[in-house]
BALOBA-1460 file (C-alpha; in Angstrom, 3 decimals):
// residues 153
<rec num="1" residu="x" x="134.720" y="171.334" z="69.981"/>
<rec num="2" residu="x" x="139.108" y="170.704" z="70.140"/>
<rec num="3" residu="x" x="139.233" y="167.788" z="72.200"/>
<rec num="4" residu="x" x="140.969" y="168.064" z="75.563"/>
<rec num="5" residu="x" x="144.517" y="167.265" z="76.497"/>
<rec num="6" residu="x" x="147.433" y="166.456" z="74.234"/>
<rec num="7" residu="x" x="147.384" y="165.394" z="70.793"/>
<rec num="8" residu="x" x="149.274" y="161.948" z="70.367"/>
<rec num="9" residu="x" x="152.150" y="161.704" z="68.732"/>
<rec num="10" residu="x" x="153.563" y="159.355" z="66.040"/>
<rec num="11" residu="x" x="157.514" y="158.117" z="66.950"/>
<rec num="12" residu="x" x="159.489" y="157.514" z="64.235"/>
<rec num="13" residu="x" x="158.980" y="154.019" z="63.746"/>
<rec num="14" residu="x" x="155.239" y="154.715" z="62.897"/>
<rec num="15" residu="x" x="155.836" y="157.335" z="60.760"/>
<rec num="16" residu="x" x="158.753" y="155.282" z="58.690"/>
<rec num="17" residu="x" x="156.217" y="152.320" z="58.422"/>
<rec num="18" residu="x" x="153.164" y="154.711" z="57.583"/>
<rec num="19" residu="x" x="155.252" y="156.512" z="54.978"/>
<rec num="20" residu="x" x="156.389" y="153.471" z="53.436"/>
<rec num="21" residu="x" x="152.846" y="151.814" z="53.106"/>
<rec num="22" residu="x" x="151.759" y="155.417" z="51.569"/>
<rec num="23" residu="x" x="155.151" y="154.955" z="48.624"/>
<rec num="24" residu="x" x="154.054" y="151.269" z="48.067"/>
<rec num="25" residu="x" x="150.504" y="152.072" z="47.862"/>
<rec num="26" residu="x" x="151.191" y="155.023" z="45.403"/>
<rec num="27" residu="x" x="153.755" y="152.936" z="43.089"/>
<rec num="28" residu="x" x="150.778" y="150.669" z="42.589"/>
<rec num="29" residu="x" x="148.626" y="153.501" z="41.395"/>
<rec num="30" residu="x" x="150.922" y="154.619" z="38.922"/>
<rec num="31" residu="x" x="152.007" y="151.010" z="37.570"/>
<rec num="32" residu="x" x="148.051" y="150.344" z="37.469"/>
<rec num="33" residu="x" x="147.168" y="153.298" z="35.306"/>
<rec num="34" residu="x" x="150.510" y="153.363" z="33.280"/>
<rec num="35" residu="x" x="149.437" y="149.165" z="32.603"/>
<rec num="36" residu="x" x="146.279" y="150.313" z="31.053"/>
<rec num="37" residu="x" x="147.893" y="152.928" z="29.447"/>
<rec num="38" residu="x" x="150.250" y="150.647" z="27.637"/>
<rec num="39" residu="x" x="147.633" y="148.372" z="26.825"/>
<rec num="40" residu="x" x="146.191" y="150.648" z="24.900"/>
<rec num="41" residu="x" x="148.982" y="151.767" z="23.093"/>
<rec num="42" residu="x" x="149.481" y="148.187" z="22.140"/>
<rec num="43" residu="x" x="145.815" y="147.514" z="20.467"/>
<rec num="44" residu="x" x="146.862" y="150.958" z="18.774"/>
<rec num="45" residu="x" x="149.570" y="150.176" z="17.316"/>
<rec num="46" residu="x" x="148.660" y="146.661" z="16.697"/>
<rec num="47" residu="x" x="145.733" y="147.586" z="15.007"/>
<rec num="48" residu="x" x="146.883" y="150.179" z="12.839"/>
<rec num="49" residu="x" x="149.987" y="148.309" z="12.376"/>
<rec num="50" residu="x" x="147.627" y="145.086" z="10.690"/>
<rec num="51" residu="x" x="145.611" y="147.409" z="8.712"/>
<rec num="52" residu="x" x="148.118" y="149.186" z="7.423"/>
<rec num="53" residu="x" x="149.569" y="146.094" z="6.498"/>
<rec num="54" residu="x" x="146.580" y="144.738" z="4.613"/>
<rec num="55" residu="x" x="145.985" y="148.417" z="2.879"/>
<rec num="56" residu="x" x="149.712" y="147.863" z="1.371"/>
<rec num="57" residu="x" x="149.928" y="148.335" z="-1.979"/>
<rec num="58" residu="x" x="152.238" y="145.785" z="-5.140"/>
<rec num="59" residu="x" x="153.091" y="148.112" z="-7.891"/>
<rec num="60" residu="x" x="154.930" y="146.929" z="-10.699"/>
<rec num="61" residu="x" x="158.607" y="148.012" z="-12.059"/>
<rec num="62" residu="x" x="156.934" y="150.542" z="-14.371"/>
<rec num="63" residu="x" x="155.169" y="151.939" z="-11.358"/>
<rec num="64" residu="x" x="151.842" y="151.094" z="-12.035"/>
<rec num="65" residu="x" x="149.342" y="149.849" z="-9.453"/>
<rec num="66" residu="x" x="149.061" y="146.317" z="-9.649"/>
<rec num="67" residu="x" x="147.199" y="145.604" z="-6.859"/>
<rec num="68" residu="x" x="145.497" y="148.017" z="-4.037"/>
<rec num="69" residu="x" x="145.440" y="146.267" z="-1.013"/>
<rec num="70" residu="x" x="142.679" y="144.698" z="1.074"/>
<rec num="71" residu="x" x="139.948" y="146.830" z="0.742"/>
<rec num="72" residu="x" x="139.295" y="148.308" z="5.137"/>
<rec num="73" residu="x" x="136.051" y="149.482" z="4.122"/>
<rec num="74" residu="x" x="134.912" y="145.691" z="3.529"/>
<rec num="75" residu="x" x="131.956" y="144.722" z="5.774"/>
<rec num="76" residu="x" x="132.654" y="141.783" z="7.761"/>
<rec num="77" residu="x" x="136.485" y="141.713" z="7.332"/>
<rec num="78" residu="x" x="139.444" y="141.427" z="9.337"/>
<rec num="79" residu="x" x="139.969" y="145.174" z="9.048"/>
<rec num="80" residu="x" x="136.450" y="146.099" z="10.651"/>
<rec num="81" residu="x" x="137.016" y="144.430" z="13.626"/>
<rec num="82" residu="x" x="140.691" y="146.162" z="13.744"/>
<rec num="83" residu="x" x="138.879" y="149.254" z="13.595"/>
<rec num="84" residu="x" x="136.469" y="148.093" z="16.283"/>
<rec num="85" residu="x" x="138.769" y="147.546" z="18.789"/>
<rec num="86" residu="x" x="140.790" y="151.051" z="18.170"/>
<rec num="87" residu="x" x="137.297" y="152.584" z="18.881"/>
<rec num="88" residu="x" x="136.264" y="150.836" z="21.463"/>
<rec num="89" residu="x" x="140.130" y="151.564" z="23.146"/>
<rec num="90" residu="x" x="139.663" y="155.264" z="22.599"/>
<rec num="91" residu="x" x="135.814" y="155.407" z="23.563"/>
<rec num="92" residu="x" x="137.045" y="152.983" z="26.996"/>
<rec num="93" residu="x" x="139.997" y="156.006" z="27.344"/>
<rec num="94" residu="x" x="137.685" y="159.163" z="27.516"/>
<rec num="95" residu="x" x="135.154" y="157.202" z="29.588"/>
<rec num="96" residu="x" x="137.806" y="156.639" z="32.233"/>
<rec num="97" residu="x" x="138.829" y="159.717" z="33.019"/>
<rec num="98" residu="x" x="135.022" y="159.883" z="34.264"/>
<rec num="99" residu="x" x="135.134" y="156.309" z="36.418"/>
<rec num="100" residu="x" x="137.638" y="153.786" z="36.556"/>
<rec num="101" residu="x" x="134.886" y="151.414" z="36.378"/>
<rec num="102" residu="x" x="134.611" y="152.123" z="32.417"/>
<rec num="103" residu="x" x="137.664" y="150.297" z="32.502"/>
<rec num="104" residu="x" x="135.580" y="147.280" z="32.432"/>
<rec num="105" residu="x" x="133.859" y="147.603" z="28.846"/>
<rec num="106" residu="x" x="137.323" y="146.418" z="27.342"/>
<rec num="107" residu="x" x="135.687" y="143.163" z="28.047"/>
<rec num="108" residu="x" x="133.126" y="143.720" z="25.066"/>
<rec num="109" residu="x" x="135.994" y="142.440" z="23.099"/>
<rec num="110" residu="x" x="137.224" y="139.115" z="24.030"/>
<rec num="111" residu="x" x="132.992" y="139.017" z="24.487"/>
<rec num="112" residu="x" x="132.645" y="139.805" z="20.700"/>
<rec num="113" residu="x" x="135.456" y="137.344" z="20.117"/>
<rec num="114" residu="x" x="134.175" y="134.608" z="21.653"/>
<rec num="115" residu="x" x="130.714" y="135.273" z="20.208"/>
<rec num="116" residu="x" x="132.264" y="135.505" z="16.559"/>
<rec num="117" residu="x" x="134.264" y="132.257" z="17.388"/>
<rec num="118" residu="x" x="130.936" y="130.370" z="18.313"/>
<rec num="119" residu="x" x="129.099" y="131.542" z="15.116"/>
<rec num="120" residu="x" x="131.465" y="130.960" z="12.278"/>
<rec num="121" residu="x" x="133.127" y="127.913" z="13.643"/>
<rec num="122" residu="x" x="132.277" y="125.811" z="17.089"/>
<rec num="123" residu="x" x="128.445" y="126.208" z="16.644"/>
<rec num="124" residu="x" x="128.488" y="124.416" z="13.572"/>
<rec num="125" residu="x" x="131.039" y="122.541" z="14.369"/>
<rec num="126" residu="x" x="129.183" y="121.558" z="17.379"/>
<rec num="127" residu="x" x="126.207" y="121.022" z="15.410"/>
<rec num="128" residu="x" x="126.916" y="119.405" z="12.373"/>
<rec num="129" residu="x" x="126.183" y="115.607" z="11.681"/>
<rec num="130" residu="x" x="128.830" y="113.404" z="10.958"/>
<rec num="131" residu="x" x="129.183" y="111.932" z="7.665"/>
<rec num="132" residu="x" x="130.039" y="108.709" z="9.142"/>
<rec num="133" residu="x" x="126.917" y="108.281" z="11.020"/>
<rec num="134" residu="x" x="124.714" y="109.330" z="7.859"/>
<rec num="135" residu="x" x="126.575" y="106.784" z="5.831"/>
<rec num="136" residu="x" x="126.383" y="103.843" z="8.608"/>
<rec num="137" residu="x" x="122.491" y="104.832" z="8.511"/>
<rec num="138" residu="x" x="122.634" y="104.136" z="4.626"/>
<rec num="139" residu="x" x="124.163" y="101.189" z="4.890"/>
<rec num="140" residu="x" x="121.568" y="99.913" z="7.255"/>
<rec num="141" residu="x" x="119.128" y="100.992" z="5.659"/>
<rec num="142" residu="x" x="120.150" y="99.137" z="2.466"/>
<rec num="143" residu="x" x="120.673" y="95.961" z="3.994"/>
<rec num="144" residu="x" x="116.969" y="95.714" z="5.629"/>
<rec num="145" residu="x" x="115.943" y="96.538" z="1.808"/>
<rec num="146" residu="x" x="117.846" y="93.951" z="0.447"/>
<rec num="147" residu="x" x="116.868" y="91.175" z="3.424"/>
<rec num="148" residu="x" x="113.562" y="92.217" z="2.497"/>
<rec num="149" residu="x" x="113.598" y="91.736" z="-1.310"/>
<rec num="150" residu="x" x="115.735" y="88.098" z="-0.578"/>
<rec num="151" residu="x" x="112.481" y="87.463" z="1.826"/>
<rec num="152" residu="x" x="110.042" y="88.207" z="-1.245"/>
<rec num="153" residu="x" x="111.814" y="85.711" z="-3.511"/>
């Protein structure tokens, strides 16, 4: 059912304030999704930029191969986590155009980063017994022995 009476209109105050929320609103939209965009682009070319970089080959004057490059095929190298993160920006890409929300498993890689960091170098870190400790211990140790062979005599 229309409603009843006259529709209210907007003076041109409103509408100038309305239309300018709407632009600034918009702008932010595009900057957003152009910032995510160029994100991207960077871990591309970054990426690709480092392994190509690695991959380069030193021939000598003759023109024969002296060396081949870093092999990017290497298991646990630098180059398979480059080639981690370009598939994890392009898999993160297609899965947005679904939900913004996939936006969100970019965070598997500072996750992966920090977890790599832990393994290889705090956690032991962390973990490891000084040597100074294990020597004081020694020493200790080695003075009770001798007290107790001075004792005996």
């Amino acid at each position: 059912m229309a409603p009843k009476g006259k529709i209210g209109t907007k003076g041109k105050k409103q509408i100038h304030e309305e239309n300018e929320a709407t632009l600034k609103f918009y702008t932010r939209v595009i900057l957003g999704a152009n910032f995510l965009f160029l994100f991207a682009l960077v871990v591309y070319i970054g990426s690709y930029r480092s392994m190509a970089a690695m991959a380069k080959p030193a021939f000598a004057g003759d023109g024969s191969l002296l060396d081949g490059g870093i092999d990017l095929n290497m298991e646990q190298g630098m180059a398979e986590h480059l080639k981690d993160a370009i598939l994890l920006t392009a898999i993160v890409q297609v899965l947005s155009t679904l939900s913004p929300y996939f936006w969100y498993f970019w965070l598997l890689a500072p996750a992966r980063a920090l977890q790599l960091l832990w393994m290889n170098f705090l956690g032991p870190w962390f973990s490891a017994e000084s040597s100074v400790s294990q020597e004081e211990i020694n020493e200790k140790k080695q003075r009770r022995q001798e007290r107790r062979q001075m004792k005996r005599f």
